[in-house]
Structures are given as structure tokens and as C-alpha cells.
C-alpha positions in Angstrom: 25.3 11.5 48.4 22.9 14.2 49.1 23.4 15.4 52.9 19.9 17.3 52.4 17.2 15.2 54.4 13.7 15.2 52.9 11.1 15.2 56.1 7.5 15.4 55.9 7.0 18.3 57.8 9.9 19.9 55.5 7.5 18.9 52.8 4.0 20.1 53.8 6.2 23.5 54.5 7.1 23.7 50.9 3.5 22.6 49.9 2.0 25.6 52.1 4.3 27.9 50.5 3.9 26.7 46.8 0.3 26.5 47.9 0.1 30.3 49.3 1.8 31.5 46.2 -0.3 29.8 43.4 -3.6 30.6 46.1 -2.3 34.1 45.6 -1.8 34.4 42.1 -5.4 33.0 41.7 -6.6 35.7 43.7 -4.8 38.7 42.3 -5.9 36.8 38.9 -9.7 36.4 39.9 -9.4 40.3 41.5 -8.2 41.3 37.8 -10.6 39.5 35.6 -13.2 40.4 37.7 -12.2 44.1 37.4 -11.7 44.1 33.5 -15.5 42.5 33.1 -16.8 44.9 35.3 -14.6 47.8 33.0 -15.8 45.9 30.0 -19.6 46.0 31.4 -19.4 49.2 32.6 -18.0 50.9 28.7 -20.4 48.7 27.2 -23.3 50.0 29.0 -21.7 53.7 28.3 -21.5 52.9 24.6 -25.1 51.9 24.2 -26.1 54.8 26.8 -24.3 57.6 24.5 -25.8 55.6 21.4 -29.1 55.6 22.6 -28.5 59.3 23.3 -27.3 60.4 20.0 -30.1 58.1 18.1 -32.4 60.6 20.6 -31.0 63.8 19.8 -30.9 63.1 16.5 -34.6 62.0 16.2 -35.6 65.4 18.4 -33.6 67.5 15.8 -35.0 66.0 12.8 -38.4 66.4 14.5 -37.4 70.2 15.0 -36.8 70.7 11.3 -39.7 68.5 10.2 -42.0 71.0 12.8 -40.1 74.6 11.7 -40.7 73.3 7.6 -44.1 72.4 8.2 -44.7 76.0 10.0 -43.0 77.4 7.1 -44.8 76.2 5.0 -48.3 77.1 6.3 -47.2 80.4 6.5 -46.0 80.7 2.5 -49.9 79.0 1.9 -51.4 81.7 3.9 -49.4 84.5 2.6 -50.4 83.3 -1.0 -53.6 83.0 -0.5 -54.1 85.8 1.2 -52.5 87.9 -1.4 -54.5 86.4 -4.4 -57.8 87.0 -1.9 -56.6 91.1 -1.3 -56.1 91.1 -5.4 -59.1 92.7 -6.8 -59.8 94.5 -10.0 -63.6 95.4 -10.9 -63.0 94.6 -14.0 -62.4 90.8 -13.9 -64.5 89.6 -10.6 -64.1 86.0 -11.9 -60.2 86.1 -11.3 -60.7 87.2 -8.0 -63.3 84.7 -7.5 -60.6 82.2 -8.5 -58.1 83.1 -6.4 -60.3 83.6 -3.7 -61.3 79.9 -3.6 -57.7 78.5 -4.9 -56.5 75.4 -2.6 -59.9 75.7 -0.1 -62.0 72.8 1.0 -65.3 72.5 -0.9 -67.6 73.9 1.8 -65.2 77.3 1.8 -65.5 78.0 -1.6 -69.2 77.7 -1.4 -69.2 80.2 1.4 -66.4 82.4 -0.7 -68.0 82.3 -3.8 -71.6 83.3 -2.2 -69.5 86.2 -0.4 -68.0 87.2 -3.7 -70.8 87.7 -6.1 -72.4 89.8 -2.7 -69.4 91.7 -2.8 -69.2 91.9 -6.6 -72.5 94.5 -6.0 -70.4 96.6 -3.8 -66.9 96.5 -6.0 -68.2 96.9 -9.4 -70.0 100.2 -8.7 -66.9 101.5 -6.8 -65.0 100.6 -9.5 -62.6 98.6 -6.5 -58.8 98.1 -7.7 -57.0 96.8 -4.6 -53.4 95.9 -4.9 -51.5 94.2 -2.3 -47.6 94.0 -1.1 -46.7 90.9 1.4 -45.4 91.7 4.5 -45.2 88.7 6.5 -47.3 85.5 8.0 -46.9 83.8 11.1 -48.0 80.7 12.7 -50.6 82.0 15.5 -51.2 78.2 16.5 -51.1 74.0 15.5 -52.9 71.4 16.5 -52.7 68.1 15.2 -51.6 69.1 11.6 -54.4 72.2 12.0 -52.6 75.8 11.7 -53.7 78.9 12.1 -51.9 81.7 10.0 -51.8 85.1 10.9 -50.8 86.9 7.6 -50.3 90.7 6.9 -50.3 92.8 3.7 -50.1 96.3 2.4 -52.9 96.9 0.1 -53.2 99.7 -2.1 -56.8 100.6 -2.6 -58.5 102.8 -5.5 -62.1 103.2 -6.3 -64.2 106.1 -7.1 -64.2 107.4 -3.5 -60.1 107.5 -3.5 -59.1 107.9 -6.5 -55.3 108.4 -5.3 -55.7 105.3 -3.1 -55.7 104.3 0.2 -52.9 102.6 1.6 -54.1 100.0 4.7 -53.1 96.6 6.5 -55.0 94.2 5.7 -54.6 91.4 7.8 -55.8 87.6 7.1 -56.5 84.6 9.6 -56.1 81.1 7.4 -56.8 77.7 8.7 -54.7 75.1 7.2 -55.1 71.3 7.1 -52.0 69.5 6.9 -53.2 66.1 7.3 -55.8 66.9 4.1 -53.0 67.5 1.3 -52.6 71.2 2.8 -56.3 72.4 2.5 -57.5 76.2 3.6 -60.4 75.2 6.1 -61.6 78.4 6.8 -60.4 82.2 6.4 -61.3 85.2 8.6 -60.5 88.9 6.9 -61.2 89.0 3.5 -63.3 92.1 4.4 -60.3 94.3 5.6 -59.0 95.2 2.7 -62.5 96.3 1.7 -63.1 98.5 5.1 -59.6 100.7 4.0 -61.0 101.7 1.0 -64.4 102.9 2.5 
């Protein structure tokens, strides 16, 4: 025979106790899931934060290289151009004509082809050989796909007056559409390579 009584207030004791343990292990259980979603949440949030951050950077350096290639690109067009433009030989005015028009919009080479044959009455008599060495180009400015091209060359100039030469700078200003397949808009200093040799 078991000498242990069972009374109710022996009972509702145990319950409380079995009660305050499993009301504490809820708690301490609720405390932890609560702290792992919030850990969860809060790497989550980090995750697409440092994603969204890298998909930025990246899209900021690409649109870096994208600008810097465009820019060197407009230069190389300007320092081209303006080389073929300082290019002249008396002897074959339609060449330089060519080049002097080469990659311009339509109303430029009207204007460049009306200042050539004027010029043409000054070179041929002069017997003009100008021969030019790159130095360099730089952007001066852009605007919406518009650059404007500083570009600089040494240009060796002959004619009857100097018939050793003349060495000069000649420096060019080319405007360059970007949005119209790369297009020379307009073109300021075609005449300093003619003022050296004067």
C-alpha cells in the first residue's frame, strides 16, 4: 500500500509547478523564435541592401566607362579630322577639299567647300604645303551627346614666302554629334594653320 496521500491542494501545487515550467519554456521558446525572425529579417534586409548596392555601383562604373569611351572617342574624331583639314598641298586642292568635309553634316560641307575654293585663290598662288603632326585633343565640353573638341597640331608650313617652313600650332574646335551616328556639326580654326604661314 502506498503511504503517499494524494490531496488536492498537493495536486494544484504540482499543476502550478508543471504549469510554471512548460509557461516558461514557452516563453524562452517564443523570446528565441522571435529573436531568430528578427536575425532572419534583419540579414535579409542586409542581403538585398548590399545587393541593391553592388547592382548600383556596378551600373555607375559601367556608366563611367560608357562616358570616358564616348569622350575618347570624340577626341580620336576630332584629332582626325582636324589633321586631314591642316593637310594641304597646292597641288591637289580637291583632296583637301575631301578631307575637309569627311564625316560633316550636309550644311558644314556646304559652308567648307565655299571656304575652300575661296581659299584655293590664296593657296594655289602661294604654292601652300602644310604638313601636320598630332599632338593631342581634349573634350572642352558635352551636352546631351553634343561634344566639343579642343584639338592641337604641329603644322609644318611651306609656301613661296617660307620656303624653309614655318613651324606653328594650329589649334581646331570640332562639334561632334553623338546622337547623329558621330557627325562634325560645326568646326572653328581651319584658318590657323593658314595665319602661321603668312
Amino acid at each position: 500500500m502506498n503511504d503517499t496521500k494524494e490531496t488536492p491542494e498537493g495536486d494544484a501545487d504540482l499543476l502550478r509547478r508543471v504549469f510554471g515550467v512548460l509557461l516558461r519554456r514557452s516563453l524562452i521558446f517564443s523570446v528565441l523564435l522571435v529573436a531568430a525572425a528578427v536575425t532572419i529579417g534583419a540579414l535579409a534586409w542586409y542581403l538585398h541592401s548590399s545587393q541593391r548596392s553592388e547592382q548600383q555601383a556596378r551600373a555607375a562604373l559601367t556608366s563611367a566607362r560608357e562616358a570616358t569611351s564616348a569622350r575618347q572617342r570624340a577626341e580620336q574624331i576630332a584629332l582626325d579630322y582636324s589633321r586631314g583639314a591642316a593637310e594641304m598641298d597646292f597641288k591637289d586642292i580637291p583632296g583637301w577639299t575631301k578631307r575637309l568635309t569627311t564625316n560633316t553634316s550636309p550644311e558644314l560641307t556646304k559652308k567648307l567647300k565655299d571656304a575652300a575654293a575661296s581659299m584655293e585663290q590664296i593657296v594655289v598662288p602661294l604654292q601652300w604645303v602644310s604638313t601636320p603632326t598630332p599632338i593631342t585633343s581634349a573634350v572642352r565640353s558635352e551636352r546631351d551627346g553634343i561634344y566639343v573638341v579642343n584639338s592641337f597640331l604641329s603644322v609644318m608650313t611651306k609656301n613661296v614666302q617660307a620656303p624653309n617652313g614655318v613651324q606653328s600650332t594650329a589649334t581646331y574646335t570640332v562639334t561632334i554629334n553623338a546622337k547623329d551616328n558621330w557627325v562634325i556639326t560645326d568646326v572653328g580654326g581651319v584658318d590657323s594653320a593658314m595665319r602661321a604661314g603668312k
